[in-house]
C-alpha positions as CSV (number, residue, x, y, z in Angstrom):
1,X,19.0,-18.9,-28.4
2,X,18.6,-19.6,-25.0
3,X,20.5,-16.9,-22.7
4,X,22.2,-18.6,-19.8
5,X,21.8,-17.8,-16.4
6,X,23.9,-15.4,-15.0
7,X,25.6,-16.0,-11.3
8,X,27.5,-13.7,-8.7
9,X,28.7,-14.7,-5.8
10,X,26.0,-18.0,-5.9
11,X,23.0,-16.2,-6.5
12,X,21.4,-15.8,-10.3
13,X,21.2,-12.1,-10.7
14,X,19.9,-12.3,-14.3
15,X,18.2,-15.7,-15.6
16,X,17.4,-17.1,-18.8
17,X,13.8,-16.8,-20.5
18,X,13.5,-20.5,-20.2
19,X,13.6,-20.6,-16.9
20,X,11.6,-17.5,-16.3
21,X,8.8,-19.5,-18.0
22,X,9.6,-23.0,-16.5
23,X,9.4,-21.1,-12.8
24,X,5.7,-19.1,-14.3
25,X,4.5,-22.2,-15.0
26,X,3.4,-22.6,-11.2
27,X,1.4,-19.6,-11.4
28,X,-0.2,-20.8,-14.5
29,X,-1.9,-23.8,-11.9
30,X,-2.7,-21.2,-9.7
31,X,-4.8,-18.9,-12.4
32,X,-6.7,-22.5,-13.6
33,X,-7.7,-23.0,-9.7
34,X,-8.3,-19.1,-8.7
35,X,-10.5,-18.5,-11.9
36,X,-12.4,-21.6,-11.3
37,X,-13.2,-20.9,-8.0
38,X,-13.8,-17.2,-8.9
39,X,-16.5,-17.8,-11.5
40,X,-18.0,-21.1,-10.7
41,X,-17.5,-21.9,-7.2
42,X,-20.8,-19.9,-5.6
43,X,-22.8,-20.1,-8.8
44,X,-22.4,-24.0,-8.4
45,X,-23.0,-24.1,-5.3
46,X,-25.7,-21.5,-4.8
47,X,-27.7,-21.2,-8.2
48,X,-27.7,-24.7,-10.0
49,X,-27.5,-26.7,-6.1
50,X,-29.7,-24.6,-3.8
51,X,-27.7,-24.2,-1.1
52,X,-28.2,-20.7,0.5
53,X,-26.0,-18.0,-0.3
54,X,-25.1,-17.2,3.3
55,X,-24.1,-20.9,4.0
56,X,-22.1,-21.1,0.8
57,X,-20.5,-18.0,2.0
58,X,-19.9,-19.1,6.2
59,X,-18.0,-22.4,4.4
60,X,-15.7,-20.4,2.2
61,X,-15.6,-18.1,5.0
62,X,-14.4,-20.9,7.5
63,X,-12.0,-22.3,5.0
64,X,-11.0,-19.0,4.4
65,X,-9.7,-18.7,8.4
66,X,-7.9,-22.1,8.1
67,X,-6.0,-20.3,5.3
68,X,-4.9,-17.5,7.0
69,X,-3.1,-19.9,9.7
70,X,-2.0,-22.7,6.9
71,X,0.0,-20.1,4.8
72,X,2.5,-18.4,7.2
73,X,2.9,-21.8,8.2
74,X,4.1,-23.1,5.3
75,X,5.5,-19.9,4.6
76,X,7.4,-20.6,7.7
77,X,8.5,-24.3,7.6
78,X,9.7,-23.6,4.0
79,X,12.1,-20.7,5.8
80,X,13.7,-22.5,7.8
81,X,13.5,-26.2,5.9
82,X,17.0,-27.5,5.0
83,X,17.4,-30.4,2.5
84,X,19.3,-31.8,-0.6
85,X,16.7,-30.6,-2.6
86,X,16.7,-26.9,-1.1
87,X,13.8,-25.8,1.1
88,X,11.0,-24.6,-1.5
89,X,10.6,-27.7,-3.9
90,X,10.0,-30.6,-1.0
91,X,6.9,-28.9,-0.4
92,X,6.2,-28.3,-4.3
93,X,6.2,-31.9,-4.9
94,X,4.6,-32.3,-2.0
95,X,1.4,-30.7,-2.9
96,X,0.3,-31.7,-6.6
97,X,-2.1,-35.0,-6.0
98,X,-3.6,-33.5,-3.0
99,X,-4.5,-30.3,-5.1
100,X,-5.8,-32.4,-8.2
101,X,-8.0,-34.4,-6.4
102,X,-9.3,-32.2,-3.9
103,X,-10.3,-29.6,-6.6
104,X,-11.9,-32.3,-8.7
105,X,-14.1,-33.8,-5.1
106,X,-14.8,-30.0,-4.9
107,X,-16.9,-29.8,-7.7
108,X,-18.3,-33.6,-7.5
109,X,-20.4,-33.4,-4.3
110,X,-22.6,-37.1,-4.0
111,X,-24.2,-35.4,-1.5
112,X,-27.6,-32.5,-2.3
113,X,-29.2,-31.7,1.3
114,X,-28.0,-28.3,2.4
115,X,-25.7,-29.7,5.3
116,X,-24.5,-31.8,3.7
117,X,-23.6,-29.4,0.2
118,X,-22.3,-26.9,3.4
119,X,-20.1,-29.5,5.1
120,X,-18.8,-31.0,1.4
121,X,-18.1,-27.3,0.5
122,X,-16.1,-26.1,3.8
123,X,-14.2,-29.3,3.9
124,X,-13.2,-29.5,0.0
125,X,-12.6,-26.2,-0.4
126,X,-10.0,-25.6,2.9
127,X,-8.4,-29.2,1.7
128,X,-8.1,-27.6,-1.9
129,X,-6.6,-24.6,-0.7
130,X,-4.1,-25.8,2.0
131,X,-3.3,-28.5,-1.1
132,X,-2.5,-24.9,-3.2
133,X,-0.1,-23.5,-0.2
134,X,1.5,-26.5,-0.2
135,X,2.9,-25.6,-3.4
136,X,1.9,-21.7,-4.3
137,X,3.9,-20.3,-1.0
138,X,7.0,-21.8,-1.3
139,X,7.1,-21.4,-5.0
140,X,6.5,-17.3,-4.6
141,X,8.9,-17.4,-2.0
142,X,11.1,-18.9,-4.8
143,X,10.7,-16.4,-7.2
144,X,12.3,-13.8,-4.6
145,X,15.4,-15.9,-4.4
146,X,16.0,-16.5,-7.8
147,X,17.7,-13.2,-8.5
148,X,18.5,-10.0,-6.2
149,X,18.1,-7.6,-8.8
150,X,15.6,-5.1,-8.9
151,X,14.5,-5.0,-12.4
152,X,15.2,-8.6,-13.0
153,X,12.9,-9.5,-10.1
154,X,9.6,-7.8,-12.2
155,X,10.4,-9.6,-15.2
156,X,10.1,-12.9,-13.2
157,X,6.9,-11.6,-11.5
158,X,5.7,-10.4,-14.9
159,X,6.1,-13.2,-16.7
160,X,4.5,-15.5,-13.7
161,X,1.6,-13.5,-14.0
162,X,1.5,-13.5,-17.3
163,X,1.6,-17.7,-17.2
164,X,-1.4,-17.0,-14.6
165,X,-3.6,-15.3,-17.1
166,X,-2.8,-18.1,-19.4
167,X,-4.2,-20.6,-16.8
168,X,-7.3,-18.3,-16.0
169,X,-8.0,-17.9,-19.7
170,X,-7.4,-21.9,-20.6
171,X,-10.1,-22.0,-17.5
172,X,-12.7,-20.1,-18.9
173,X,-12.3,-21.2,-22.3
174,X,-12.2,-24.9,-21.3
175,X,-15.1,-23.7,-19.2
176,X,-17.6,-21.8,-21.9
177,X,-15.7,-23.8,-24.4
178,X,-16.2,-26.9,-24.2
179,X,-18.2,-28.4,-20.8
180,X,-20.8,-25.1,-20.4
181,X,-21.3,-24.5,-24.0
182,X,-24.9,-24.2,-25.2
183,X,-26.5,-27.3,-26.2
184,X,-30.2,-28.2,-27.6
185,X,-30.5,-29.9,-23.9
186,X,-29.1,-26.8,-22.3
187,X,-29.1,-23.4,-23.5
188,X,-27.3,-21.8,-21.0
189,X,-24.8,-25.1,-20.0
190,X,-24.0,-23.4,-16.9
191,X,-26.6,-24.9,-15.5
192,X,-26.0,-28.6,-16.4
193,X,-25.2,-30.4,-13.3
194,X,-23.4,-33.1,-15.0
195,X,-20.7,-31.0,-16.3
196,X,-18.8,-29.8,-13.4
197,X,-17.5,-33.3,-12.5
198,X,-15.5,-33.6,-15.4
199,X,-14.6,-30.2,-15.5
200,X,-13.0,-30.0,-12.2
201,X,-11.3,-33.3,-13.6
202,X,-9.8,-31.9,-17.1
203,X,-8.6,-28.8,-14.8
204,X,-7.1,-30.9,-12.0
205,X,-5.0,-33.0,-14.5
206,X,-3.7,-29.6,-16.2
207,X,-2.9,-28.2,-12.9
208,X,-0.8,-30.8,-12.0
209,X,1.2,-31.2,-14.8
210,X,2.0,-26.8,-14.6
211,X,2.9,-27.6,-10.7
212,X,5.3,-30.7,-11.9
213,X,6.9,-28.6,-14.8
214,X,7.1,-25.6,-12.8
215,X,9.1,-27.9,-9.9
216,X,11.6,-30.5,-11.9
217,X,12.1,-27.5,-14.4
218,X,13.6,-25.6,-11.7
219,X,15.5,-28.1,-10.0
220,X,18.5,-27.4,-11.0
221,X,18.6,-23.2,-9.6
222,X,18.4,-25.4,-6.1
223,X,22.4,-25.6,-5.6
224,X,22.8,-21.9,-6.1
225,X,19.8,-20.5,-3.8
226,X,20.4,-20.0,0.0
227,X,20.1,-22.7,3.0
228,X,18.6,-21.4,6.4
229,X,21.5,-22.0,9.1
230,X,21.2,-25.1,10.8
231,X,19.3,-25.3,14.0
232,X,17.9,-28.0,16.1
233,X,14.4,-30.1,15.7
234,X,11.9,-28.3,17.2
235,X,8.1,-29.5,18.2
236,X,4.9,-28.9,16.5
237,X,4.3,-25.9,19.0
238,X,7.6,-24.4,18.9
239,X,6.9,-24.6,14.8
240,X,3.2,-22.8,15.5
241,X,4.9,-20.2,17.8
242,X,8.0,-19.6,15.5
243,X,5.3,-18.7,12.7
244,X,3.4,-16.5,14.6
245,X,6.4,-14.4,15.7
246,X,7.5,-14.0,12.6
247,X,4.1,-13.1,11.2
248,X,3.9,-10.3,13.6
249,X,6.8,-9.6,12.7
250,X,6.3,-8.9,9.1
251,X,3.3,-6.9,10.1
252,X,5.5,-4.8,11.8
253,X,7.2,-3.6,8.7
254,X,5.2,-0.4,7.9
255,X,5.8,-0.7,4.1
256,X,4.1,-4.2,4.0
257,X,1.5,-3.4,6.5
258,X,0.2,-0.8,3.8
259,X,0.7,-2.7,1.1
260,X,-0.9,-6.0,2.4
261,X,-3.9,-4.2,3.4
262,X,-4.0,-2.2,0.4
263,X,-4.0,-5.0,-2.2
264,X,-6.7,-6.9,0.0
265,X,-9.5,-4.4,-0.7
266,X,-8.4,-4.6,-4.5
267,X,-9.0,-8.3,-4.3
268,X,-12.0,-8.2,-1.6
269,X,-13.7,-5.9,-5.2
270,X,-12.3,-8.4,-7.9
271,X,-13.5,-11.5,-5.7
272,X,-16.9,-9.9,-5.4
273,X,-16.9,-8.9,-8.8
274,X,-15.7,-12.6,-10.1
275,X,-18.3,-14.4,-7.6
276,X,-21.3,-12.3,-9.0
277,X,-20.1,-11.8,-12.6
278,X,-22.1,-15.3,-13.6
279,X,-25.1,-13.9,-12.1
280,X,-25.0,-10.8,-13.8
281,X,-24.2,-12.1,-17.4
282,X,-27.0,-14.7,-17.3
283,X,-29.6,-12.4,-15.3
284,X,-28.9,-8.7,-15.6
285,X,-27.7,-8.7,-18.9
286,X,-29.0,-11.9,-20.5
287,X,-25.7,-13.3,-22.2
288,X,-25.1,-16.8,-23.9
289,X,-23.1,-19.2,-25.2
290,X,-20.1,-17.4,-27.1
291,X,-21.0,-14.0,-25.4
292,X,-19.9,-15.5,-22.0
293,X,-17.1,-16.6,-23.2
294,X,-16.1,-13.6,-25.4
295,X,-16.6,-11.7,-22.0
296,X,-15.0,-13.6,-19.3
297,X,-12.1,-14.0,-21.2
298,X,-11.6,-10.2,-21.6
299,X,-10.3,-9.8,-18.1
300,X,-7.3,-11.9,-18.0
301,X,-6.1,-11.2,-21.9
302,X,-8.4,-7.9,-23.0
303,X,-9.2,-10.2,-25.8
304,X,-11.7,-8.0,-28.1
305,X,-11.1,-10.5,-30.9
306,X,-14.5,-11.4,-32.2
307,X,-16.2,-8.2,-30.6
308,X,-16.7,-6.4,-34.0
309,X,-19.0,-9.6,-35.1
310,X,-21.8,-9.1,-31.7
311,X,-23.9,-6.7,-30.4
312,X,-22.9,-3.3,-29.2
313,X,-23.6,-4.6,-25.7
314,X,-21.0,-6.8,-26.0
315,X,-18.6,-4.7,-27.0
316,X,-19.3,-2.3,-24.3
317,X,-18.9,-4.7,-21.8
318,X,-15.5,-6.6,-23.2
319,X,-14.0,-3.2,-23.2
320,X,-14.9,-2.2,-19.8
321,X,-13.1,-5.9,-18.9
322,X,-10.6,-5.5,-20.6
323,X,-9.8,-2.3,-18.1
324,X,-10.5,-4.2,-15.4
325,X,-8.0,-6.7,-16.3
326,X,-5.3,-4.4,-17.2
327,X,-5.9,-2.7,-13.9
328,X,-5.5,-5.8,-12.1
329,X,-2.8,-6.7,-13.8
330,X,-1.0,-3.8,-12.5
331,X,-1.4,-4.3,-9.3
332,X,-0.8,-8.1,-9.5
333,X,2.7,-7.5,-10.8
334,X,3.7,-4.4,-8.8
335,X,2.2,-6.1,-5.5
336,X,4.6,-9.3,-5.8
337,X,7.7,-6.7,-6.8
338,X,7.3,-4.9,-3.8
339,X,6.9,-7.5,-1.8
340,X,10.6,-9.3,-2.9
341,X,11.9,-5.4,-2.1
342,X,10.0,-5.4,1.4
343,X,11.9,-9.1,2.2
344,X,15.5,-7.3,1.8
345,X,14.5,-4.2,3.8
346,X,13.2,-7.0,6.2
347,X,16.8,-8.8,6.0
348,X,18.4,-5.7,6.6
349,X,16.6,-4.9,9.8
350,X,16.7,-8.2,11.1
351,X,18.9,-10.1,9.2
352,X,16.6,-12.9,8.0
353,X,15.8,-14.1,4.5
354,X,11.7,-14.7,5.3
355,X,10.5,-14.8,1.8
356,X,8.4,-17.3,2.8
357,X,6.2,-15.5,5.4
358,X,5.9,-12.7,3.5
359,X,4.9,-14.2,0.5
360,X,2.1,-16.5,2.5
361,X,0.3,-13.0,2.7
362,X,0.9,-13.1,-0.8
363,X,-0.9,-16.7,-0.9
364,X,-3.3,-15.3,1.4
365,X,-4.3,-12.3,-0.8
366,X,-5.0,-14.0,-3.6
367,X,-6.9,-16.8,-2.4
368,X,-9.3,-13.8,-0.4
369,X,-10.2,-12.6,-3.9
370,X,-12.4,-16.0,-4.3
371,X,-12.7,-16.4,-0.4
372,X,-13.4,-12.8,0.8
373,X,-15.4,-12.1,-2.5
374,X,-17.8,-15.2,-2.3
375,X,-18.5,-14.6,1.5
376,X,-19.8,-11.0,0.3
377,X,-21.2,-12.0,-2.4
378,X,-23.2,-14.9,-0.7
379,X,-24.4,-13.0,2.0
380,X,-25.6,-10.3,-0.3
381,X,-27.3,-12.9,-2.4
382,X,-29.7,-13.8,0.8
383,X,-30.0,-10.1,1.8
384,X,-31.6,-9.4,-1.9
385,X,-33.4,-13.2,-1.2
386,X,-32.5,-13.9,-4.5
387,X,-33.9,-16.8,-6.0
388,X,-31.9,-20.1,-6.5
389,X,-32.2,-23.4,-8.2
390,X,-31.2,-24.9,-11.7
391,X,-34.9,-24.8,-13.0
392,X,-34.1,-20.3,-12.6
393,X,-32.4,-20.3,-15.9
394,X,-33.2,-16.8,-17.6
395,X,-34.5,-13.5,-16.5
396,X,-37.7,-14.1,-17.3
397,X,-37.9,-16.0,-13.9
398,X,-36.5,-13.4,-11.7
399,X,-39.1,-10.7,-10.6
400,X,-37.7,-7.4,-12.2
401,X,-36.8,-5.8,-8.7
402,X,-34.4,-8.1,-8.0
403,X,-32.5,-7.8,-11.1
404,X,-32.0,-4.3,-10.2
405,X,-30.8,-4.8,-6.4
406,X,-28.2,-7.5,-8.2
407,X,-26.9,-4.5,-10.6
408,X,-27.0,-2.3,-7.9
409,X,-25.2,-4.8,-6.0
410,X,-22.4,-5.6,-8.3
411,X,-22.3,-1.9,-9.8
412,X,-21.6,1.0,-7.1
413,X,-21.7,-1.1,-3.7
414,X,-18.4,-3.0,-4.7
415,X,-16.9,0.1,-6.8
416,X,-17.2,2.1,-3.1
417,X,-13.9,0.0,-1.4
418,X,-12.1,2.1,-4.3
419,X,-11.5,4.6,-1.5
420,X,-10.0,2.5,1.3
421,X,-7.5,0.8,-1.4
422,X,-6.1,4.4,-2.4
423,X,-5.8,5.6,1.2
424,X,-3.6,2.4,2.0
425,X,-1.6,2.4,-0.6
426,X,-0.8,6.6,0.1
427,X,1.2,4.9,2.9
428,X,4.0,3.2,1.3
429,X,7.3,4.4,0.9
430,X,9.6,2.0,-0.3
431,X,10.9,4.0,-3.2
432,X,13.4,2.8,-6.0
433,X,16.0,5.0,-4.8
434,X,15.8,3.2,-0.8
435,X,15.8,0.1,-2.4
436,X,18.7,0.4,-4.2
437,X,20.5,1.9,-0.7
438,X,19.4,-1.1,1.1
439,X,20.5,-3.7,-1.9
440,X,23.8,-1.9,-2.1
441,X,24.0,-2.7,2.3
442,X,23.2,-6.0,2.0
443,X,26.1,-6.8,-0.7
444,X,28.3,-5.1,2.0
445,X,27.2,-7.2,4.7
446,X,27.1,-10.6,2.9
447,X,30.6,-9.8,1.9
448,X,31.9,-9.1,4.9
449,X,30.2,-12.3,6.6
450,X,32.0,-13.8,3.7
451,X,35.5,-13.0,4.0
């Protein structure tokens, strides 16, 4: 039976597993658009169009710098938004047609000359992703306010990210499943041109419907979460210079300094490993059809179901996917955690609730595990002068060199920023035990203001 939520003092400390879900739901749009982006995104653009890696990689890379001012902006607007329906879900409704259909013109260029495919690509893919802040920065900054309990807080992440592995695994199985499966007209669909368009279509639709779920099914926590104090309308520019204060802000906080720049080397690897991943399994190792599938679905479930009925080469690889994934995971879920913790040592020191900015590095992370990823991946492509074009289709048309340098490529050179990640995260020390402290002084203080 349904456990109702629990409330002290107005705000839901421990919340039903309906809920928990209804809220992960969001996520779940997020994993459909990250693992699209991920996998297909620069093999579309770069293999089966022909435009250069290096230009596919300056338009992510563009759109990429438009998203690191879009998201703290959001991030702050959402802060310090007061309405009937709270200051997070405006913005949620707010964003799910222009993320459907800009993801769906994404991968549905009219346009083949290589300015063209470059200016489609920037444009599509910054609308697309300011279209996903829209909705993905308030909605993390939601899940922070939803309860002020330590351990409930990583069941809400873990769940969410759980509902995101869900969305990249519907993704890729959607994907290898159904539009890219081998055919007698294609044997490796990947490469039919005519399939993106209603891929991008079928996973536009389903990301819409997660992002309306996730809102109206969380309508009703509105009354209960907090309301910025009022203040006075303020101009575009005092709303740009507000966001940059509090962004350096946040930066100032050592704990999420670490950790921000810790978690973006793990995604700067993961993004390079996703953009290049289609490369290698059509190239390097020569996978098709079911294989792909089989494999690329590893990393977001560990599924191994199957395995026992391919080659060992499968297996091998699945496995070493599924530790990827698990990996990941980890830091996925521990990341957003620590990040809700970080907020309330913020509060304490300052004594503003600024989920929002916070969580737009959050935003920001994730989206530099495509954007980040693809711009190093791209570039590397044209460094190797790797061969592109749909009619490249197998192995057997790449000179055997370059297979090597793309191994090489994706192998050790990507595995290296291991190092950097570890020495960031050595730096944080926002332990259980301080957490608990700081919890324990902002009860005291909310109290008091209280009474």
């Amino acid at each position: 039976m349904q456990r109702a939520d629990n409330v002290d003092n107005g705000v839901v400390a421990r919340l039903g597993w309906l809920t928990k879900i209804v809220y992960g739901l969001g996520q779940g749009a997020e994993g459909l658009k990250n693992t699209a982006f991920s996998l297909f995104l620069l093999f579309y653009y770069n293999q089966v169009l022909g435009l250069p890696g290096t230009l596919a990689g300056l338009a992510l890379g563009i759109s990429l710098v438009f998203d690191a001012f879009f998201d703290p902006l959001v991030g702050s607007i959402s802060d310090n938004f007061r309405s009937k329906r709270g200051r997070r879900h405006p913005f949620m409704y707010a964003a799910i047609l222009p993320m459907a259909i800009g993801f769906y013109l994404l991968f549905s260029p009219p346009v083949r000359s290589e300015w063209a495919l470059f200016g489609w690509l920037f444009f599509f893919a910054t609308f697309t992703r300011g279209g996903m802040a829209l909705f993905h920065v308030p909605h993390i900054a939601l899940g922070a306010e939803l309860s002020d309990d330590f351990e409930e807080r990583t069941s809400i992440v873990g769940i969410r990210q759980s509902l995101a592995t869900v969305g990249a695994l519907v993704a890729i199985g959607v994907g290898f499943g159904v539009f890219f499966k081998s055919t007698a007209e294609h044997t490796q669909g990947q490469f039919n041109v005519a399939a993106y368009s209603p891929y991008a279509a079928t996973l536009g639709v389903l990301m819409a419907v997660a992002m309306f779920a996730c809102s109206f099914g969380t309508r009703a926590q509105i009354p209960r979460l907090r309301q910025p104090p009022a203040q006075g309308t303020s101009d575009a520019w005092a709303v740009i210079v507000r966001m940059w204060r509090e962004t350096i802000g946040a930066l100032k906080n050592a704990s999420f300094r670490w950790l921000f720049f810790g978690v973006l080397v793990v995604f700067l690897m993961v993004g390079a490993d996703a953009a290049l991943a289609l490369y290698m399994n059509t190239f390097f190792w020569e996978l098709r059809g079911s294989d792909l599938l089989l494999f690329q679905a590893a990393a977001p479930i560990g599924i191994v179901i199957g395995s026992l009925f391919t080659r060992a080469l499968v297996w091998t690889l699945v496995a070493i996917k599924f530790l990827q994934g698990a990996g990941v995971a980890q830091a996925l879920v521990s990341f957003n955690s620590m990040v809700a913790d970080i907020a309330d040592e913020n509060e304490l020191a300052t004594g503003k609730r600024q989920e929002g900015i916070f969580f737009a590095a959050v935003s920001f992370a994730n989206k530099s595990t495509v954007g980040l990823g693809n711009i190093l991946a791209g570039v590397a492509l044209d460094v190797i002068a790797w061969p592109r074009g749909a009619h490249i289709q197998s192995a057997a048309d790449i000179p055997a060199h370059k297979i090597s340098l793309l191994g090489i490529l994706s192998g050790p050179i990507v595995a290296a920023f291991c190092v950097i990640c570890v020495w960031c995260y050595g730096h944080y020390h926002l332990t259980r035990e301080r957490h608990a402290e700081i919890a324990a002084k902002l009860v005291a203080r909310r109290e008091a203001s209280a009474r």
